[in-house]
C-alpha positions, 0 to 999 in steps of 0.5 A: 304815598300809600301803599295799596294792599293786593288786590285793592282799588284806590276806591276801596282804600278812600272808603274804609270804614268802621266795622260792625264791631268796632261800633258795637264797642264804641256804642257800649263804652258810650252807654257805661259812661252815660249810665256811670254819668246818671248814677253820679247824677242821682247820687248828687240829687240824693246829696242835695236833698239831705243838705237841705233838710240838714241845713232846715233841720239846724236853722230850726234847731237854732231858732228854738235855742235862741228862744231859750236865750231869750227867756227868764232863766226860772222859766226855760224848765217850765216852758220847754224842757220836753217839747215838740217843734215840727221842721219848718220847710220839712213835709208835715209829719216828717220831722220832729225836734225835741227840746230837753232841759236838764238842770246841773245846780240850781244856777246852771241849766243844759239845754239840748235841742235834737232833730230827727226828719225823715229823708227822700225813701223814708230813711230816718236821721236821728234815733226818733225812728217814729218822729215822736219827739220821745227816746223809746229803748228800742230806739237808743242805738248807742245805748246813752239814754239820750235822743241823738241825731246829726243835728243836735246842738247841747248849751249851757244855760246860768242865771244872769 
């Protein structure tokens, strides 16, 4: 059984409804979470751009070591020690790998192959800030001399 509030027909309590305020709360809590919910959206976006050009970045980084491998040990200084490779899959001019060779003794070589590309807003990943394939000074944030990126992969190389 209900209690009906003095004054109050049995049609006025079968017709309550939202006040105007409680709507207007009801409306903002939706729009926080449906702006909340966009932000995460778009940060996913971001996320999966750069996984991509990671992923791109380290299947080109290993196809050029693989070369490496696959060369005349007395010819891998000659051929690749300082050259330049664009990413494929990455917009032209928007990436460049490095490949640097640097003997230990006369049977052992290191070589490194690092990656720098420009990502979505024009962020660069990688110490090439301008995508030349060349360490300048100004460029060598950690001071170590050597062109550093997320995707770089270091291997020895010793005469068969």
């Amino acid at each position: 059984m209900t209690t009906r509030h003095k004054g109050e027909s049995k049609r006025d309590q079968s017709c309550r409804g939202l006040t105007l305020l409680e709507v207007v709360f009801a409306a903002g809590v939706l729009v926080l979470t449906l702006t909340g919910l966009m932000g995460l959206l778009l940060a996913c976006f971001a996320m999966n751009e750069q996984a991509r050009s990671m992923t791109l970045a380290m299947s080109s980084a290993e196809l050029h070591l693989e070369r490496v491998r696959n060369t005349v040990f007395d010819n891998i200084q000659t051929q690749f020690d300082g050259s330049r490779f664009d990413v494929p899959g990455l917009s032209p001019g928007d990436s460049e790998g490095s490949i640097t060779v640097t003997p230990l003794n006369a049977e052992l070589l290191e070589v490194r192959v690092a990656i720098s590309w420009r990502g979505k807003g024009g962020r660069i990943y990688g110490e090439d800030l301008n995508l030349d394939g060349v360490l300048q000074a100004a460029e060598d944030s950690n001071l170590n001399g050597v062109l550093d990126s997320p995707v770089q992969l270091t291997t020895l190389v010793t005469r068969p």
